[in-house]
C-alpha positions as a Markdown table, in Angstrom:
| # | Residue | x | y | z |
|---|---|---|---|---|
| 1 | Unk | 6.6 | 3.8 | -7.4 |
| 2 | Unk | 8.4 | 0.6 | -7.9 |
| 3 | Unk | 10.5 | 1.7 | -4.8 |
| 4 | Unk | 7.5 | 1.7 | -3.0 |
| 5 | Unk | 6.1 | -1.9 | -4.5 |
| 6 | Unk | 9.7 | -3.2 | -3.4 |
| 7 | Unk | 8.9 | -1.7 | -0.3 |
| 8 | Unk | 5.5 | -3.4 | -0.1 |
| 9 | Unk | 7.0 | -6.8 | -0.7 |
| 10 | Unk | 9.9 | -6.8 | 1.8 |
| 11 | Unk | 7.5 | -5.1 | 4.6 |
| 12 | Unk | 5.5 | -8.3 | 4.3 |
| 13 | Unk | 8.2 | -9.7 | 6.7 |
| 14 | Unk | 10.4 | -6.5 | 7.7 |
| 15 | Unk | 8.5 | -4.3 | 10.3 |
| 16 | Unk | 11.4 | -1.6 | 9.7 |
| 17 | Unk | 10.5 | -1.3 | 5.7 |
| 18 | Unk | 6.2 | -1.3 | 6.8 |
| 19 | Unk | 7.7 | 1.4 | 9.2 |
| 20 | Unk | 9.4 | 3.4 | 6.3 |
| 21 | Unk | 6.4 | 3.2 | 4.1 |
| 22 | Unk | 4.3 | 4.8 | 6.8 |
| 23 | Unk | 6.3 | 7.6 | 7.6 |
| 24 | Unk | 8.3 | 8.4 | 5.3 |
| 25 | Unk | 6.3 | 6.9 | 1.6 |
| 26 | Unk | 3.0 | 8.7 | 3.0 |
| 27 | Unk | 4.5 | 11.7 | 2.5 |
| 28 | Unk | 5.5 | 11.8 | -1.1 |
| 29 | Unk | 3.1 | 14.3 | -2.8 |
| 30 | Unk | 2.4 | 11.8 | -5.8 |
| 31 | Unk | -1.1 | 10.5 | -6.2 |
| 32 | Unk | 0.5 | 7.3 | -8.4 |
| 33 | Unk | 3.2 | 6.4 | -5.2 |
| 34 | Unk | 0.1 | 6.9 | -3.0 |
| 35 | Unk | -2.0 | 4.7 | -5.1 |
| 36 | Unk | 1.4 | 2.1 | -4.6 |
| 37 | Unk | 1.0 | 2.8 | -0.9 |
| 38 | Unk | -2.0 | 1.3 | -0.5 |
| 39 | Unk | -1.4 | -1.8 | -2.8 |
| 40 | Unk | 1.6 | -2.5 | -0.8 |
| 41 | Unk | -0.3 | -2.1 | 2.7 |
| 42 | Unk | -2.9 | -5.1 | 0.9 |
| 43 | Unk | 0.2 | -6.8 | 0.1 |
| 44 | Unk | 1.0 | -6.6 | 3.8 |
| 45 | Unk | -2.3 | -7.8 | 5.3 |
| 46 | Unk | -2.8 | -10.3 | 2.6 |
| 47 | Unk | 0.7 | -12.1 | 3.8 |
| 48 | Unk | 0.3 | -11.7 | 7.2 |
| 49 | Unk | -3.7 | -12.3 | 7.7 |
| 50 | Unk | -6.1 | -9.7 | 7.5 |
| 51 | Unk | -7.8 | -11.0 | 10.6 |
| 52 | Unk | -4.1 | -10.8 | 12.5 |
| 53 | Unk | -3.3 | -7.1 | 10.6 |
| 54 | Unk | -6.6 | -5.9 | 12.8 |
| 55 | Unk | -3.9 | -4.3 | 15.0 |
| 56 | Unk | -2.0 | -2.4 | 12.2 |
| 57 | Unk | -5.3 | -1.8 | 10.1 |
| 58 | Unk | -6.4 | -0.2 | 13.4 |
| 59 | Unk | -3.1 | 1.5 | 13.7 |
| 60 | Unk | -2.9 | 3.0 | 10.1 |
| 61 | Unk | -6.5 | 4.3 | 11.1 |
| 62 | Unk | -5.4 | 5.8 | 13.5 |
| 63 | Unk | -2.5 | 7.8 | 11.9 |
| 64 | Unk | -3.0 | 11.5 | 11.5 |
| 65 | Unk | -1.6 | 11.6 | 7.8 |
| 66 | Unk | -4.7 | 11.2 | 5.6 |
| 67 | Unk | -2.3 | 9.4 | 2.8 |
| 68 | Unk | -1.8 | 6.6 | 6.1 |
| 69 | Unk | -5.3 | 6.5 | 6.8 |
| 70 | Unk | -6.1 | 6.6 | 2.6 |
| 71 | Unk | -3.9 | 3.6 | 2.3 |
| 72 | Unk | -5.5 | 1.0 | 4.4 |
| 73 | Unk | -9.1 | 2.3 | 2.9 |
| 74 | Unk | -8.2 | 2.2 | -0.4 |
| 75 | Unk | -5.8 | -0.8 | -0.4 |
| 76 | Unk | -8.2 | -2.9 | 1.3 |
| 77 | Unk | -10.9 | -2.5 | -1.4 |
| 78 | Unk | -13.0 | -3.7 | -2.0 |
| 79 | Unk | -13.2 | -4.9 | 1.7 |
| 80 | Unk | -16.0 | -7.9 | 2.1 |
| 81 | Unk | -13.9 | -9.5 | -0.9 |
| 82 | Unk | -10.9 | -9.8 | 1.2 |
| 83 | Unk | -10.4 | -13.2 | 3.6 |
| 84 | Unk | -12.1 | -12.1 | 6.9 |
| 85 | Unk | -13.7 | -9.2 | 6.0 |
| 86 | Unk | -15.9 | -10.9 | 3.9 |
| 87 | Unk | -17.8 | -12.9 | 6.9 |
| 88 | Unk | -17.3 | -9.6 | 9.0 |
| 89 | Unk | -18.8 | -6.5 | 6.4 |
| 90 | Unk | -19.9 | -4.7 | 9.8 |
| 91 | Unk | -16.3 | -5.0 | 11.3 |
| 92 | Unk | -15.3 | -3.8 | 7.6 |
| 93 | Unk | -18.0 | -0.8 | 7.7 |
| 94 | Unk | -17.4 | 0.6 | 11.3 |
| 95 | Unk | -13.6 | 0.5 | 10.6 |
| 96 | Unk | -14.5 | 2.9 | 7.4 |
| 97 | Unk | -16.9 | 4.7 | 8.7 |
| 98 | Unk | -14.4 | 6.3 | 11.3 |
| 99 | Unk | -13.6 | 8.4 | 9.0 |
| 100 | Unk | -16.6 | 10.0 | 7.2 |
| 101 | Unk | -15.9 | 13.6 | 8.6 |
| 102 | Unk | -12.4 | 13.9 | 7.8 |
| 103 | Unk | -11.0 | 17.2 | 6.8 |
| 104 | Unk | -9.6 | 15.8 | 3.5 |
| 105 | Unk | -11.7 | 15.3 | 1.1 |
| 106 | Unk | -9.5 | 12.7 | -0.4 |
| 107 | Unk | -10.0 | 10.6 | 2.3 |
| 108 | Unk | -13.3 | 11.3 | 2.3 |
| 109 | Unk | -13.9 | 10.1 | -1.5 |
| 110 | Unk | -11.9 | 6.7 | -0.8 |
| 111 | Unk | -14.2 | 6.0 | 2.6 |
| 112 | Unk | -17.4 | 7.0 | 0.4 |
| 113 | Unk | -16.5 | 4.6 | -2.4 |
| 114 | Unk | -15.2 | 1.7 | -0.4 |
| 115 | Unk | -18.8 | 2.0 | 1.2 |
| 116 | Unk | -20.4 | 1.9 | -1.8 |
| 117 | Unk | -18.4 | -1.3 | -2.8 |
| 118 | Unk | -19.3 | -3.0 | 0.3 |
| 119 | Unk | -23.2 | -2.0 | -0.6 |
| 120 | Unk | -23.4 | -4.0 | -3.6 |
| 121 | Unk | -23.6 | -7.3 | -1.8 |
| 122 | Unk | -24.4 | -5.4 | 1.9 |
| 123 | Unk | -27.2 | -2.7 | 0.7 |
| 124 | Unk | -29.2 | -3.1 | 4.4 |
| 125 | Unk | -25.4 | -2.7 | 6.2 |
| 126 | Unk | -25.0 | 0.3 | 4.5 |
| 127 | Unk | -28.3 | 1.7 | 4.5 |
| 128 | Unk | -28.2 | 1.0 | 8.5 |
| 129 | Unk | -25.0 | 3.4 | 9.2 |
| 130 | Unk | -25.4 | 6.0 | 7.1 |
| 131 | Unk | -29.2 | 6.7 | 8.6 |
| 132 | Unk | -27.1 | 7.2 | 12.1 |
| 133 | Unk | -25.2 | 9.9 | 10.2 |
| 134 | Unk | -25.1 | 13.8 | 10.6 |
| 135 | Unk | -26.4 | 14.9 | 7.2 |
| 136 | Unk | -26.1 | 18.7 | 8.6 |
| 137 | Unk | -22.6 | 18.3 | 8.1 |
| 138 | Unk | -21.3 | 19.2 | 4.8 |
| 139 | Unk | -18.2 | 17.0 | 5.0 |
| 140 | Unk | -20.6 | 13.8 | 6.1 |
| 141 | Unk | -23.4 | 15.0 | 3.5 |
| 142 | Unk | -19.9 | 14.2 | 1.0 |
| 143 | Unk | -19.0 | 11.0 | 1.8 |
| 144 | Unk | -22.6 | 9.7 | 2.0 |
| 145 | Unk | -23.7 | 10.6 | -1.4 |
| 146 | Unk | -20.7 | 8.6 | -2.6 |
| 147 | Unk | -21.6 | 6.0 | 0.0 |
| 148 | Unk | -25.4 | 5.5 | -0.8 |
| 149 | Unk | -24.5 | 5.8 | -5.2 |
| 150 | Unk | -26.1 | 2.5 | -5.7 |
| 151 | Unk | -29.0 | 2.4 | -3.0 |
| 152 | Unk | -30.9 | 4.7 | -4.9 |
């Protein structure tokens, strides 16, 4: 764990250590160095700009390892609180909302409540994309209970 907030620190300005916690750090199976994963990936946006991380928020989206994609979704939390997310919550909910289907249900928890973060100041946001959503499907039906918690 305090290898990978080391980590988070230096990758800040070393593309070769953001590399390692990616692919190597994502894999560890402990929940705590995951939950260190994704402070150091907000360590990383937060230095560089989290409108110029677009790019590697998109990228770590875009991963197939669900402790990649867990770390930009949970690290970012809550998102319309962070520079630039905060004047674009749609930009925020889209990127999250990617991943409302995912097989793992970890994921799925951290997309569901970083939705329902974003709906305590952005209820109509919210209440606008999950309507769009397939309710028939279980792993959808999961995230948006979590997602819709306090529109009820």
């Amino acid at each position: 764990m305090l290898a990978t907030t080391v980590l988070g620190r230096l990758a800040t300005e070393d593309n070769n250590a953001l590399c390692f916690l990616k692919e190597r750090i994502s894999t560890d199976e402990n929940w705590r160095v995951q939950e260190m994963l994704a402070k150091a990936f907000d360590e990383v946006c937060k230095h560089r700009g989290y409108e110029t991380s677009l790019l590697l928020i998109e990228e770590w989206l875009n991963d197939n390892n669900p402790n990649v994609i867990r770390a930009v979704t949970e690290g970012l939390r809550i998102w319309t609180s962070r520079p630039f997310f905060k004047n674009n919550p749609l930009l925020a909910i889209e990127l999250i909302s990617k991943h409302k289907a995912h097989k793992s249900e970890y994921l799925r928890k951290s997309v569901g409540n970083a939705l329902k973060d974003i709906s305590k100041k952005h209820r109509e946001l919210i209440r606008a994309e999950v309507q769009q959503w397939d309710l028939s499907n279980p792993r959808v039906l999961f995230t948006y209970k979590l997602a819709t918690k306090l529109l009820k």
